[in-house]
C-alpha positions in Angstrom: 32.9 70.9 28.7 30.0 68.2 28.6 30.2 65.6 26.7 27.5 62.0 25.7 29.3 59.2 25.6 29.1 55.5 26.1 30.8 54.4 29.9 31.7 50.8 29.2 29.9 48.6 32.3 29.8 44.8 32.3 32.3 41.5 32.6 34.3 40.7 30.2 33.5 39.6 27.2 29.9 40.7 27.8 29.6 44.4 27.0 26.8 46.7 28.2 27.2 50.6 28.4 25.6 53.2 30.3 24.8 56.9 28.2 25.9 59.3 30.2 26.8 63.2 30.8 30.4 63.7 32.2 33.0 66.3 31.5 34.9 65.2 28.4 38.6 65.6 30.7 37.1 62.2 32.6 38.0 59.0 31.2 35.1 57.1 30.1 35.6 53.9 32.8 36.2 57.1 35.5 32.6 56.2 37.0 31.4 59.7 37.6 29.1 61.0 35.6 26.5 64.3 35.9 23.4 62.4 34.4 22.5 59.3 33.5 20.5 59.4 30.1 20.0 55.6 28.9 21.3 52.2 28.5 22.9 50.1 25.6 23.7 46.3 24.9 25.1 45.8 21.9 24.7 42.1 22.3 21.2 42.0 22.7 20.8 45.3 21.3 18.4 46.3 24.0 18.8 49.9 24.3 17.0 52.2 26.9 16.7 56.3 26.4 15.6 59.2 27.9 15.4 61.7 24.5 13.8 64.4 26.7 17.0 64.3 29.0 19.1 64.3 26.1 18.1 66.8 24.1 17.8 69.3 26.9 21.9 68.5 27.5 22.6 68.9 23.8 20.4 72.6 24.0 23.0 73.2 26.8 26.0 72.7 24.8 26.6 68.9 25.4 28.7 67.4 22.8 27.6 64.0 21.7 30.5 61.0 21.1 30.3 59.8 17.0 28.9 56.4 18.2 26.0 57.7 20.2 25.1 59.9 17.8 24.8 56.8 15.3 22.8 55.1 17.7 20.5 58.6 18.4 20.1 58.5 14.6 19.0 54.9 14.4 16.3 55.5 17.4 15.2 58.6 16.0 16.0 61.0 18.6 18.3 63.2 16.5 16.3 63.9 13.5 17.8 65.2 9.7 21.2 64.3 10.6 23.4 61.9 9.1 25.7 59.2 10.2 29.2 60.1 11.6 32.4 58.6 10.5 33.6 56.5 13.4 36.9 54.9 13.7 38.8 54.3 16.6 42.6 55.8 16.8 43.8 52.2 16.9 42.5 51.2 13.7 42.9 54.8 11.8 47.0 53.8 11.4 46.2 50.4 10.3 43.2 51.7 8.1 45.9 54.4 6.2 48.5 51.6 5.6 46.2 48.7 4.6 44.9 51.7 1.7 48.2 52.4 0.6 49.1 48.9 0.0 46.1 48.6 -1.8 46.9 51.5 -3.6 50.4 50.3 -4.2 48.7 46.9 -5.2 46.1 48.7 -7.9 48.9 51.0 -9.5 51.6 47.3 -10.2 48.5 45.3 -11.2 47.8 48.6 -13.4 51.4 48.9 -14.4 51.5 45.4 -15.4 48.3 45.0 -17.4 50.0 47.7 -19.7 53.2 46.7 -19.9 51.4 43.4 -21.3 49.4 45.3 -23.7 52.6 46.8 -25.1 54.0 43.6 -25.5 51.1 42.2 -27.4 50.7 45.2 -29.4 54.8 44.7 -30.6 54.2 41.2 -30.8 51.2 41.9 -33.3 53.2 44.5 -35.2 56.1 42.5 -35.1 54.1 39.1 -37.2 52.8 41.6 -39.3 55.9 42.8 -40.3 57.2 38.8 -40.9 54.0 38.0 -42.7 54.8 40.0 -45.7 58.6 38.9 -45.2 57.6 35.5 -45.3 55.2 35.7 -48.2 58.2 37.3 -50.2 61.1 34.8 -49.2 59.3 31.7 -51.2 59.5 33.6 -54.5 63.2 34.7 -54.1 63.8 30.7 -53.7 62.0 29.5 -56.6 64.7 31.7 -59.0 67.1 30.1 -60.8 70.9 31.1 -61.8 71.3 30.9 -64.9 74.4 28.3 -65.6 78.0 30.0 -66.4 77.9 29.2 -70.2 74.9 31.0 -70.6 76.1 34.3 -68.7 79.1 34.0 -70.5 77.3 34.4 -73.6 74.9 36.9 -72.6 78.2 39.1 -71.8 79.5 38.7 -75.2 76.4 39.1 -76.6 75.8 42.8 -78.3 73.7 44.8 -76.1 71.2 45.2 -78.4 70.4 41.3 -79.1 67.8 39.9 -76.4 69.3 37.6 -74.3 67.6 34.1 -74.0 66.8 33.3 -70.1 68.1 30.1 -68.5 65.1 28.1 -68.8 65.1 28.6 -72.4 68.0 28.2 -73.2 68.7 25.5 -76.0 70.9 22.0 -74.4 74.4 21.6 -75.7 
């Protein structure tokens, strides 16, 4: 099977690739190709087509790689299609772990933020329940015994007499 692909040419640290037809088995730095079909720089982004000779390979069953197509795309050679997904094997592992630990990240930040909106809300319930507590304690403190001679009295007294409260009661 024929395959479009980039074939990496160039020092290092100064990319250039050649577009060209060779059978997908080949490994892309092999340097034998079927047809040469254009030229890319990605540094100077000069790039250099032949869209007759590369449409008549894709009419003959020619796969194309997901970064030339992109570039196709951008130069208008394939028309009505959309961008592919590329990312290289290397960076696919890294990709799925660096989303999971953001994931992971989200779901404790998440898990936080409402276990801290509990404890505000029992927090709030809880003052709300002391407020009332509160307003209630100063009027139990402001009551007076009455003194032991009085409460005597008010025992012996018949039940149907009033008894006089402590504050009313006359000196002796």
């Amino acid at each position: 099977m024929l395959m479009i692909r980039f074939q990496r040419i160039g020092r290092t640290n100064d990319p250039a690739f050649r577009i060209a037809v060779l059978e997908k088995a080949s490994g892309p730095k092999a340097g034998k190709y079927v047809d040469l079909v254009g030229t890319y720089n990605p540094k100077t982004k000069a790039v250099t087509l032949k869209p007759d000779a590369i449409k008549s390979w894709m009419a003959k069953g020619a796969q194309v790689s997901p970064s030339l197509h992109n570039l196709l795309v951008k130069e208008g050679v394939v028309v009505g299609a959309k961008n592919a997904k590329v990312v290289s094997q290397q960076n696919l592992g890294k990709n799925i772990a660096k989303k999971a630990a953001e994931e992971a990240a989200a779901a404790a930040k998440a898990a936080d933020e409402a276990a801290k909106a509990e404890a505000a809300a029992k927090a709030a319930a809880e003052a709300e329940a002391q407020a009332p507590a509160e307003e209630e304690a100063p009027a139990e403190e402001v009551t007076v015994e009455a003194p032991a001679e009085v409460v005597a009295e008010a025992e012996a007294a018949p039940a149907a007499e009033e008894t006089v409260p402590a504050e009313e009661a006359p000196a002796s």
